[in-house]
N, C-alpha and C positions, 0 to 999 in steps of 0.2 A: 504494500500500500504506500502509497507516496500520498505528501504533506499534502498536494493538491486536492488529494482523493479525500482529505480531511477538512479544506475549507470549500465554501459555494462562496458566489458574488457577496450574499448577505451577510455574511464572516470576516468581510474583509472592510476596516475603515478608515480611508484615506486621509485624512483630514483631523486625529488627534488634538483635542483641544486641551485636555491635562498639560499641565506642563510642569508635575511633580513627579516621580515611579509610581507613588501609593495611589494617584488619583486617575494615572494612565489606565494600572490594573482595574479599579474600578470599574472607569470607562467600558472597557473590553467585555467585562466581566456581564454588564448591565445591558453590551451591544449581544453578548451570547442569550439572556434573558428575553430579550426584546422579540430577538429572532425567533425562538422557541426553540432554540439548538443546545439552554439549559431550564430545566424547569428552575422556577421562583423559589421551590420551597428549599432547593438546594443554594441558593445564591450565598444565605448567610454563611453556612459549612463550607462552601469553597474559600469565601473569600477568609474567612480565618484560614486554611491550610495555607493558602497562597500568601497570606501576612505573613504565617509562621516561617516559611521558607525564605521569603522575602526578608526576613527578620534573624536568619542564619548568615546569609551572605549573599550580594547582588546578584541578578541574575543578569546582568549587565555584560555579555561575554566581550567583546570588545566590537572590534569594527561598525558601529555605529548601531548594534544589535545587542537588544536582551531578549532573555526566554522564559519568563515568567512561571510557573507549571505545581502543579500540586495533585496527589492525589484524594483518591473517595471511595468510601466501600458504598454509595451507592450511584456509583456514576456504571453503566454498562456499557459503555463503549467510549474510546478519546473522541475529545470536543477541544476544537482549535482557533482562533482567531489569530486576524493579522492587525496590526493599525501601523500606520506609520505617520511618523511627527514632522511637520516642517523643518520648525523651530529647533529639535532636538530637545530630551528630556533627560535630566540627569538621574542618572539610576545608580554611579556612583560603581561606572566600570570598572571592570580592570585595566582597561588601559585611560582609564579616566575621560575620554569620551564622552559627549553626549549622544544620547539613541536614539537613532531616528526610523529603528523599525523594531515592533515588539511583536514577539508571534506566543502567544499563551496559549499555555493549552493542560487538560484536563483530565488522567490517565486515571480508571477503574484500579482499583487499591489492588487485587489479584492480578495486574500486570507490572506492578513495582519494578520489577529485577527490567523491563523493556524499555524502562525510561532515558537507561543512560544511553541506550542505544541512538534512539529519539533525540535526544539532545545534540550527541554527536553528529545526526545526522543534517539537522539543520543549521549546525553551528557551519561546519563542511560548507552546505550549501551559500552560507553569506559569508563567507569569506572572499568568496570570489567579488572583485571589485568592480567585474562589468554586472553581474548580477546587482547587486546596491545602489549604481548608476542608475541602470533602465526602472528599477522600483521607484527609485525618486524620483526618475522623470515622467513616471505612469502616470494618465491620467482618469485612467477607469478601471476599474474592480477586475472588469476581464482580463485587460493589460498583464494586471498582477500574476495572475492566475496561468497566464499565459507563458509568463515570463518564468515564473517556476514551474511548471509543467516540461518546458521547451530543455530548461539547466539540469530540470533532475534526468529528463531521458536519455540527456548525452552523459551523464557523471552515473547513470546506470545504479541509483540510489538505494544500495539493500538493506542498510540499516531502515529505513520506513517502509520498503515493501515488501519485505518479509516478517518483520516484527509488528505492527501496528493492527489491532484486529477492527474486524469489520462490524458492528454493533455485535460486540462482547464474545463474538466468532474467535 
């Protein structure tokens, strides 16, 4: 499964108006609610995990990208969002940085051990520098979409299409 395979057009929000990490998260969190891609009743319980991790160490990996992420024992399958910030948002990288693209996302508690794979796999993916160009110069949901779809078929991406299950498959 590739990261694509996990966000639609409605996943994705161009135009980040937070311009804190804690308020970014929210955002995203409340664009997954909105969409009905997380139920309401889980919103509070995510967003504590996602503090609590947030609250170990940034998830701000560097090149102008964080990855947000926590898990749920009742999430049945991962749930992804993208945003990405003009402005830049200090998440309080490691390479001190600010982010201008947050991709969260939301892994069922009995897939724990998949995550780092996940992680890996999208960190991988925005390093690449023409990839971070064409995102910030996208200017439609599809663009985005397109644009990681197009990077992961040539990088041939196994860490998300073979680890990542399909609602809770």
């Amino acid at each position: 499964m590739r990261l694509t395979e996990l966000l639609s057009p409605c996943q994705i929000l161009l135009d980040l108006k937070a311009e804190e990490r804690w308020l970014a998260i929210i955002e995203l969190v409340d664009l997954l609610v909105k969409r009905g891609k997380l139920a309401v009743e889980l919103q509070e319980d995510v967003l504590t995990a996602l503090k609590t991790r947030e609250d170990l160490v940034s998830t701000g990996v560097g090149y102008g990208v964080a990855i947000p992420h926590a898990f749920s024992d009742k999430l049945d399958r991962v749930v992804a969002v993208f945003g990405r910030s003009r402005k830049g948002i200090d998440f309080e990288s490691l390479d001190g940085g600010l982010v201008k693209f947050v991709i969260l996302f939301l892994v069922p508690q009995r897939n724990y051990a998949m995550h780092l794979h996940t992680l890996s796999a999208i960190a991988k993916l925005f390093t690449n520098s023409d990839v971070r160009h064409r995102l910030a110069a996208a200017e439609k949901r599809s663009e985005v979409l397109g644009i990681l779809e197009t990077k992961q078929s040539r990088s041939s991406n196994t860490a998300l299409s073979r680890r990542l299950p399909i609602n809770g498959s």
